[in-house]
C-alpha positions as CSV (number, residue, x, y, z in Angstrom):
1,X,-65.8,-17.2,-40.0
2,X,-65.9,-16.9,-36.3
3,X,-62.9,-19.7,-36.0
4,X,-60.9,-17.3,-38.4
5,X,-62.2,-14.1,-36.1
6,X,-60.8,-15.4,-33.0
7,X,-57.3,-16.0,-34.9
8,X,-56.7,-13.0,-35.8
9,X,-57.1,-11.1,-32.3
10,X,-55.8,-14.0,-30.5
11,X,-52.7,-12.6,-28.4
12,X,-49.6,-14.1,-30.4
13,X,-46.3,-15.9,-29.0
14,X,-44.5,-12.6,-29.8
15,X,-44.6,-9.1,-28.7
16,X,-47.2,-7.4,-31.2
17,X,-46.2,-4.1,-31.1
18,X,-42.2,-4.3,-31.0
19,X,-40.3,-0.8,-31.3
20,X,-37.4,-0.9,-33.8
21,X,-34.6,1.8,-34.5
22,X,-34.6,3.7,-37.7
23,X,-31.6,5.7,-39.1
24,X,-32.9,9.0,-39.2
25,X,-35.5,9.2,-36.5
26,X,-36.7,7.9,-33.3
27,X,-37.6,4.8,-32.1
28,X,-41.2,4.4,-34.0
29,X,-43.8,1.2,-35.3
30,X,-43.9,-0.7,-38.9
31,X,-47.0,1.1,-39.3
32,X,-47.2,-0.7,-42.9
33,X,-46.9,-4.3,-41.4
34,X,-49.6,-3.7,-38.7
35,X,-51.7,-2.4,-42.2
36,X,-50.8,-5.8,-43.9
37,X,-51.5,-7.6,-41.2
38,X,-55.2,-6.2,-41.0
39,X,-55.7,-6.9,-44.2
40,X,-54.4,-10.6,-44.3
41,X,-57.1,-10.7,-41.3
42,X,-59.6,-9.7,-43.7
43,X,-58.7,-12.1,-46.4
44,X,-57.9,-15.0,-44.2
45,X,-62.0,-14.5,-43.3
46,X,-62.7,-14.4,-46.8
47,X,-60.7,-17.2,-47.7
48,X,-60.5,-19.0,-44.6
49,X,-57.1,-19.6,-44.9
50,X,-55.7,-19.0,-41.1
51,X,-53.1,-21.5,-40.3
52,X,-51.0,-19.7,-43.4
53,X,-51.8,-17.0,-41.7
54,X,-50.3,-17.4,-38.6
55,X,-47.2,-18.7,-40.3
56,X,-46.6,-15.7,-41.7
57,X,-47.1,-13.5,-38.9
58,X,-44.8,-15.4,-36.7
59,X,-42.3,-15.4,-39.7
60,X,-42.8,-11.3,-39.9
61,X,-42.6,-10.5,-36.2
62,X,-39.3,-12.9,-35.7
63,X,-37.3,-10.5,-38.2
64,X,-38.8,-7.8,-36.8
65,X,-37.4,-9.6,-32.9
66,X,-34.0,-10.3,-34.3
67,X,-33.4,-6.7,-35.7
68,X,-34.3,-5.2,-32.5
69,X,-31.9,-7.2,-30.7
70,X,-29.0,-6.7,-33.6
71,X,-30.3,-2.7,-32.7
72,X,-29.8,-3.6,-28.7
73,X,-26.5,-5.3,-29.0
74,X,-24.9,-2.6,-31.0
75,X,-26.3,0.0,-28.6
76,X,-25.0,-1.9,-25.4
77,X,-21.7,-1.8,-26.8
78,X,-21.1,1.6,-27.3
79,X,-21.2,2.4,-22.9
80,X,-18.6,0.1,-22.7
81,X,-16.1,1.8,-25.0
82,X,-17.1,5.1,-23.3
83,X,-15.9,3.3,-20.1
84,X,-12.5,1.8,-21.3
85,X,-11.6,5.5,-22.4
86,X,-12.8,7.0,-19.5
87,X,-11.2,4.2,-17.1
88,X,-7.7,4.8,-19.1
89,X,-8.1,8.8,-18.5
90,X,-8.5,8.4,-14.9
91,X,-5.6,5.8,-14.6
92,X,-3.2,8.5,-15.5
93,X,-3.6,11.4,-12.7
94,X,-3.1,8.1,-10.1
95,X,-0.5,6.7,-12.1
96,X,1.3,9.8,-11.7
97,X,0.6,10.3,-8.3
98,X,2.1,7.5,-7.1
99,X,5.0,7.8,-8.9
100,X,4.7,11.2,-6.8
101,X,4.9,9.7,-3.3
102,X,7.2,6.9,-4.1
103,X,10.2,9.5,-5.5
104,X,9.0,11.7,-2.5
105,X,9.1,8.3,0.2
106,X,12.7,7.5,-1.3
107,X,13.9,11.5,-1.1
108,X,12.7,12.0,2.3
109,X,14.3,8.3,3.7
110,X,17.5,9.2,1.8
111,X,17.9,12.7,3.5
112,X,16.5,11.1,7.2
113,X,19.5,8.5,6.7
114,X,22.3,11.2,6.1
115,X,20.8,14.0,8.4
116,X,20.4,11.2,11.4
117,X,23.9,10.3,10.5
118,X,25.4,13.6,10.8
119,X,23.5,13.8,14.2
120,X,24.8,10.7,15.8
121,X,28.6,10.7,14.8
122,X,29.0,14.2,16.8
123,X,26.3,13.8,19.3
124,X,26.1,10.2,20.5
125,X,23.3,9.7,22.3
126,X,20.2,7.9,20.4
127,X,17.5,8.1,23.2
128,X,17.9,11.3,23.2
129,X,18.1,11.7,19.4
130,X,15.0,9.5,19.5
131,X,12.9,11.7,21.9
132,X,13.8,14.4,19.8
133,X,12.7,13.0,16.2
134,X,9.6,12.0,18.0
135,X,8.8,15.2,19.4
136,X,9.3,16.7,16.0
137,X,6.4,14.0,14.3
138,X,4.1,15.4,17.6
139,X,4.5,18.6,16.7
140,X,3.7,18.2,13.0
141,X,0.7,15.9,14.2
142,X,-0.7,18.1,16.6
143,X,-0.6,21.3,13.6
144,X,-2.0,18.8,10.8
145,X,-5.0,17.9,13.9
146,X,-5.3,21.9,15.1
147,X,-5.7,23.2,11.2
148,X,-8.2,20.4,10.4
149,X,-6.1,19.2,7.9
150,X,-6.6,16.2,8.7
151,X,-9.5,14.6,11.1
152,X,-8.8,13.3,14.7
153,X,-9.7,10.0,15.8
154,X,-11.7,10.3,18.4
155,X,-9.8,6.8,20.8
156,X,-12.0,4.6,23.1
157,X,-10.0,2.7,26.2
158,X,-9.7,-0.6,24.2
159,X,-8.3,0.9,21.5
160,X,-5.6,2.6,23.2
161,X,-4.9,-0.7,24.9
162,X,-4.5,-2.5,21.5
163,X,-2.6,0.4,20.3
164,X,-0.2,0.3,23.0
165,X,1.7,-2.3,22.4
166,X,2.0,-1.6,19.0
167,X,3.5,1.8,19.9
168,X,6.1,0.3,22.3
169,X,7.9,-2.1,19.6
170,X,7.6,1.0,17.6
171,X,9.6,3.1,19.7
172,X,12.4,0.1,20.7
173,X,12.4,-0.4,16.9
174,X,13.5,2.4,16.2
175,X,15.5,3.2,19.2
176,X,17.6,0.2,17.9
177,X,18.1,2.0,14.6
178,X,19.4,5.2,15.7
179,X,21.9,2.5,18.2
180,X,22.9,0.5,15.0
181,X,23.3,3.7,12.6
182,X,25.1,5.6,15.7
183,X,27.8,2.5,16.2
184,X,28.2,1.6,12.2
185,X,27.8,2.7,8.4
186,X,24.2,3.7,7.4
187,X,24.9,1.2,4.0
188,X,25.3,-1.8,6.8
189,X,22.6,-1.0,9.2
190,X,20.0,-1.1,5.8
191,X,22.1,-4.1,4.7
192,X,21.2,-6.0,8.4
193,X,17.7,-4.4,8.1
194,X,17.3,-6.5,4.9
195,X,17.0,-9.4,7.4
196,X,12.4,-8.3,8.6
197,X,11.3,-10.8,6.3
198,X,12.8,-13.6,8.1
199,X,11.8,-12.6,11.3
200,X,8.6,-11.8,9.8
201,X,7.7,-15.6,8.4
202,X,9.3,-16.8,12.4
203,X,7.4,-14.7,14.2
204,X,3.7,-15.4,12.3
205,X,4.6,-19.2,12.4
206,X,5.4,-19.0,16.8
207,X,2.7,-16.5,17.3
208,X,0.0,-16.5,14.2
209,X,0.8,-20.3,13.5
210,X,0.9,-19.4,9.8
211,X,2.5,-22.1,7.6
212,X,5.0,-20.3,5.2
213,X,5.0,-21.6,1.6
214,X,7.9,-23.3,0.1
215,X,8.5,-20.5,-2.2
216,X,8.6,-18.1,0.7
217,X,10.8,-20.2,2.6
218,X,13.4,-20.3,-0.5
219,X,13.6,-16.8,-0.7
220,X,14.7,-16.3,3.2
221,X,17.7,-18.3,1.8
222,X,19.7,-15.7,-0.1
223,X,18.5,-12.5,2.5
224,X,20.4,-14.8,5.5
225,X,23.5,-16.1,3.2
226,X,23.6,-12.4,1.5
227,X,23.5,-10.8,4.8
228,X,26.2,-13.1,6.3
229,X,28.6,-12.1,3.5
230,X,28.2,-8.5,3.7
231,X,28.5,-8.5,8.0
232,X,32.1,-10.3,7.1
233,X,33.8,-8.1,5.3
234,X,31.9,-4.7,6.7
235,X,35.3,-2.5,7.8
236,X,33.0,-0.8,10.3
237,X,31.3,-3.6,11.8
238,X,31.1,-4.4,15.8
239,X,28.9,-6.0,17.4
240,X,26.5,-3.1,19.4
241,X,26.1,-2.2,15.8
242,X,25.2,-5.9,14.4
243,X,22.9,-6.6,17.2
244,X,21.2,-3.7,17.7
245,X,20.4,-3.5,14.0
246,X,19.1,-7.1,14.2
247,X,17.3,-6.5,17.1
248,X,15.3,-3.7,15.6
249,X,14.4,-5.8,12.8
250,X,12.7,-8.3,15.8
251,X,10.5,-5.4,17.2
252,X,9.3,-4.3,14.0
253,X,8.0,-7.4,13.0
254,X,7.1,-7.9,16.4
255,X,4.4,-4.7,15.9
256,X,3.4,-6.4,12.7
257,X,2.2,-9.4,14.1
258,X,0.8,-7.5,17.3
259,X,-1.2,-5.6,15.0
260,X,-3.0,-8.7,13.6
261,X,-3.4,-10.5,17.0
262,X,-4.7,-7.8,19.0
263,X,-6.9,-5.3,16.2
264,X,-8.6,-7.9,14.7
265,X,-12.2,-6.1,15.8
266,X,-13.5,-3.7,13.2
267,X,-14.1,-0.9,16.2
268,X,-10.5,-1.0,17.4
269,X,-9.1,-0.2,13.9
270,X,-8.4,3.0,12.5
271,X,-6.9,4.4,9.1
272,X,-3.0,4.4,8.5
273,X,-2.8,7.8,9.0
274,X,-4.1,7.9,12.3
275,X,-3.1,5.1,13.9
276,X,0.6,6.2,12.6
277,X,-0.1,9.4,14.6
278,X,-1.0,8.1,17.3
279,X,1.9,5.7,17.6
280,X,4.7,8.8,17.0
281,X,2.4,10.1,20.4
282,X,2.6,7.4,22.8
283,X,6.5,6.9,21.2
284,X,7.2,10.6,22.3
285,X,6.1,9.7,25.8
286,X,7.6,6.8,26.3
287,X,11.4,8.2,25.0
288,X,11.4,11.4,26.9
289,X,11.4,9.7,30.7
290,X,13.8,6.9,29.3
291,X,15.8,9.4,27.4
292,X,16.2,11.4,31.0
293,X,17.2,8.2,32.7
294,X,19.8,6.4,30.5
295,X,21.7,9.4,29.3
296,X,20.5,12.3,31.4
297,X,19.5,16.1,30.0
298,X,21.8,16.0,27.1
299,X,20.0,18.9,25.0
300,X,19.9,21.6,27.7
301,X,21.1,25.0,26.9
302,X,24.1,24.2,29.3
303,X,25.0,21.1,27.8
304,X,25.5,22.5,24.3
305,X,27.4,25.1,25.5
306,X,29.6,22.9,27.0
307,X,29.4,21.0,24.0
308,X,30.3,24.0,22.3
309,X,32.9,24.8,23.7
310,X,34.7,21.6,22.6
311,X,34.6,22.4,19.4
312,X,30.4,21.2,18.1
313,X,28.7,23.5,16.4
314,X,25.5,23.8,18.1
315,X,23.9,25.3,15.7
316,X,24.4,22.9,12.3
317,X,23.6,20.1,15.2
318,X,20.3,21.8,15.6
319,X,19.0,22.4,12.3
320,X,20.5,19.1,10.8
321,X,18.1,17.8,14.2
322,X,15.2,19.5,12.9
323,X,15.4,18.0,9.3
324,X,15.9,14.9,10.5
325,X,13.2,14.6,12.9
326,X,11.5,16.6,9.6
327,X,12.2,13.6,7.5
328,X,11.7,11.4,9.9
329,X,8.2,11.8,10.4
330,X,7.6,12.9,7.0
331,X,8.5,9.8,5.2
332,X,6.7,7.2,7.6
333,X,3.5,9.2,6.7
334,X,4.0,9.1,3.2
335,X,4.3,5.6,3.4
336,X,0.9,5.2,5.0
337,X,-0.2,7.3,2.4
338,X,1.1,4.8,0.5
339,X,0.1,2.0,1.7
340,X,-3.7,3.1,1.2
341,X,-3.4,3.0,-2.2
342,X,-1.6,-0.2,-3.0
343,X,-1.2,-3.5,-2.0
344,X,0.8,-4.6,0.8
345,X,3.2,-6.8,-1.8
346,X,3.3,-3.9,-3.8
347,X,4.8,-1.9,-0.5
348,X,6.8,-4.3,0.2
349,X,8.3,-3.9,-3.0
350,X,8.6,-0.5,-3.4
351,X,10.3,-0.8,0.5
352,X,13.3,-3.3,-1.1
353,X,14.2,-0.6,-4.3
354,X,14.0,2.2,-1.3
355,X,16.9,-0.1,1.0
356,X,18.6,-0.1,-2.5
357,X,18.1,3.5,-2.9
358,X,19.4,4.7,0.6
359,X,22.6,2.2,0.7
360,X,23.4,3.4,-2.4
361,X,22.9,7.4,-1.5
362,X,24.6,6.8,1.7
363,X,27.8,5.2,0.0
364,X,28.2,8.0,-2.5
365,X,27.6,10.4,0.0
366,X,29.8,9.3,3.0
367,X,32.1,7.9,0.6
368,X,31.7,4.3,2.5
369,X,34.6,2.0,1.7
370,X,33.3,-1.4,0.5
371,X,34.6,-4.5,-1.3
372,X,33.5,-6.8,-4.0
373,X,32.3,-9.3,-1.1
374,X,30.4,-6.7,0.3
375,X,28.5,-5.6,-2.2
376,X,28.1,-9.6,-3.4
377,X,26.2,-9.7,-0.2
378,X,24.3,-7.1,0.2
379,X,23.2,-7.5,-3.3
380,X,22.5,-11.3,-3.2
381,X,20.6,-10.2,0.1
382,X,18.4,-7.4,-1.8
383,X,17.1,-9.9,-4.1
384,X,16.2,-12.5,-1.7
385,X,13.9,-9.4,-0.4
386,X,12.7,-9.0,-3.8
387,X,12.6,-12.7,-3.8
388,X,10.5,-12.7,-1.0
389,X,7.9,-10.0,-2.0
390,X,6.9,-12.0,-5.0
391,X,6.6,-15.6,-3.4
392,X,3.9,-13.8,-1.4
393,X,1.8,-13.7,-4.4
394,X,1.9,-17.3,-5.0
395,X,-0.8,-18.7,-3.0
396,X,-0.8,-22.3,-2.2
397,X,-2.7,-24.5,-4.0
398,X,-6.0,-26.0,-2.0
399,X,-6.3,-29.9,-1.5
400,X,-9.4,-30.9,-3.8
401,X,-11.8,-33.6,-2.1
């Protein structure tokens, strides 16, 4: 009798009391089993049948185990559905903005290319041009820091000296662009321009001493044979243009590469936006002295009447300055804006459809005169870009001990 006693009250292998879902109510306890088991303890001492006994509550509280955990599974599926659906509602609203700022990054670039244009072919003198479009992105800085619309970094001394050169093959790149666009077709300039991933891969293997991959080697193929073609048959090339164009392509990836030698500390980094802003700053300052010295005042009030009196009209050349130097700043800091929500591959192909965009726009527009070489060229030499863009993805396969 005692032997069967201590059987009964003896704690099992199982959870005694384990909480099931019914249908229509809240989670309760099989009342009626704990009643059955009682009295099976009460028999079992009359009988003194225990090991039968135990059998059967084992056997009793292992259905009661696996319906609770049928009961958990079906519950811990249903968050997981709620998630999908709300993950796929969210993806929308970012979906479309990008699609936003990428038809807004290609509008702005297309309008900056034709504006700039207009600017150069009746006032030649790209430091000066520079200075100006530079000026414009302080202004717009200096109202987006004064209206807290955006916060101001607050710069320490060694980041302003890691940010300096940065900002000075910023401004010589695109000093060089205005040259190039100033001495030859905008559709050329971007054609040449197609040429950054070459320097790119040269520059990180001399300086970075990163190994390209064979893939991305491959694709540099058709950007230098598709750029070669084009520069051939171009009816406005010379060679100012040529080099100037190519040389801008060194000093942008020049600030690429500076950027990963010298920021590498987490306290000398900022966001896109800011360090984009600071850049156009220190560019400003640098152009206006070397503006003044290689071409002189060129945008006094006595030099455009001058001007004017030869037959420029001063005012279309200063509202088509302001919306370049509108555009200009405007669609470098949409591309950081960008850049902060996608990948850098993904940038870098959203950057080859824009070169495809603008030569396109600027051909239509200026009504460019090209040939079937030409266009073979600068074609073969946009997909090598695209080329490019996607070998970066393919990540070279690690040597296994």
């Amino acid at each position: 009798m005692q032997s069967s006693a201590l059987a009964c009250f003896s704690p099992p292998s199982t959870p005694f009391l384990v909480p099931f879902k019914n249908s229509n109510t809240d989670p309760i306890f099989d009342l009626g089993l704990i009643h059955r088991v009682s009295s099976s303890c009460q028999n079992t001492s009359r009988f003194g049948s225990s090991s039968r006994l135990n059998r059967r509550i084992s056997s009793s509280f292992l259905c009661l185990n696996q319906r609770f955990d049928n009961l958990k599974v079906r519950a811990a599926s249903a968050p997981d559905n709620v998630d999908d659906v709300t993950r796929k509602s969210s993806a929308l609203p970012h979906t479309l903005q990008l699609v936003g700022l990428f038809g807004l990054w290609y509008i702005l670039n297309i309008y900056f290319n034709i504006f700039n244009k207009q600017v150069l072919k009746v006032y030649p003198y790209p430091t000066t041009v520079s200075a100006f479009e530079f000026g414009c992105g302080t202004v717009m800085i200096i109202l987006t820091w004064t209206f807290n619309l955006y916060p101001r970094p607050k710069l320490s001394r060694s980041q302003l000296a890691a940010i300096l050169p940065l900002a000075l093959a910023h401004t010589l790149g695109n000093l060089l662009t205005n040259v190039s666009i100033g001495m030859v077709n905008v559709s050329f300039t971007q054609t040449i321009k197609a040429m950054e991933p070459f320097f790119t891969v040269l520059l990180a293997a001399l300086f970075l001493s990163e190994r390209p991959s064979l893939w991305v080697v491959s694709s540099l193929v058709p950007i230098v044979g598709g750029v070669a073609l084009a520069s051939l048959t171009e009816a406005s090339f010379n060679w100012t243009g040529f080099i100037s164009a190519m040389a801008s392509n060194v000093t942008n990836q020049s600030r690429n590469v500076l950027s990963k030698k010298f920021m590498v500390r987490k306290e000398d980094t900022l966001d896109n936006i800011n360090l984009f802003s600071v850049i156009t700053i220190i560019s400003f300052i640098l152009l206006v002295p070397a503006a003044i010295f290689i071409e002189g005042l060129k945008f006094t009030p006595g030099h455009l009447q001058s001007a004017a009196s030869q037959g420029l009209n001063v005012r279309e050349l200063c509202v088509r300055s302001l919306m370049a130097g509108f555009c200009f700043h405007s669609y470098q800091q949409v591309s950081y804006m960008i850049l902060q929500k996608v990948s850098p591959v993904t940038h870098s192909v959203g950057n080859c459809v824009k070169r495809v965009v603008v030569i396109v726009s600027s051909i239509i527009f200026f009504r460019t005169p090209v040939t079937p070489i030409s266009c073979l060229g600068t074609a073969v030499a946009l997909a090598g870009v695209f080329l490019y863009s996607r070998a970066k993805l393919i990540k070279p396969k690690q040597n296994t001990a």
